[in-house]
GUSE-739784 format. One record per residue (C-alpha): residue in three letters; x, y, z. Coordinates in steps of 0.1 Angstrom, whole numbers, plus 2048, in hexadecimal, padded with zeros to 3 digits. Layout:
% residues N
ALAXYZ...
END
This chain:
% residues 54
UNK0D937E57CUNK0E637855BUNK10E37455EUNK121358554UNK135350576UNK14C33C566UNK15D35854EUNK17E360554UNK18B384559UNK16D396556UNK15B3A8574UNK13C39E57BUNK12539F59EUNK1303855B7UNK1153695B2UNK10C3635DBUNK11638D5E9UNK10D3A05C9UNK0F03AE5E1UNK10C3BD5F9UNK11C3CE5DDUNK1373B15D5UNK14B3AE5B6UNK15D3905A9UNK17738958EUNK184364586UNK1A836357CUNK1AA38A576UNK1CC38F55EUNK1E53A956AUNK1D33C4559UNK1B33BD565UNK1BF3B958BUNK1D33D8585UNK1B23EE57DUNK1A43DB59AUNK1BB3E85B2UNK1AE4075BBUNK18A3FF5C4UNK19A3E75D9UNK1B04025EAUNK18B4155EBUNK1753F85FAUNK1933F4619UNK18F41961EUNK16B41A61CUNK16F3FA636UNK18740B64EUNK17542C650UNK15541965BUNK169400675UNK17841D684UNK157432688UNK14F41869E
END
């Protein structure tokens, strides 16, 4: 892949999970974590729904 993963606040695949759909963001600002927010409220739902089909 060709990201710098060393760039700060920026959003870029997570160089060792990237195959598993991982995202990474090094020293996000408050704006940045704030837009972040809900696709981390998304993935937990996403992950509860499938731990309690179980």
């Amino acid at each position: 892949m060709e990201y710098n993963f060393k760039e700060y606040n920026k959003v870029i695949p997570h160089p060792v999970y990237a195959w598993m759909g991982w995202i990474s963001i090094l020293n996000p600002s408050k704006e940045a974590f704030e837009k972040l927010k809900p696709l981390i409220q998304e993935a937990y739902d996403l992950s509860l729904e499938k731990f309690n089909k179980k």
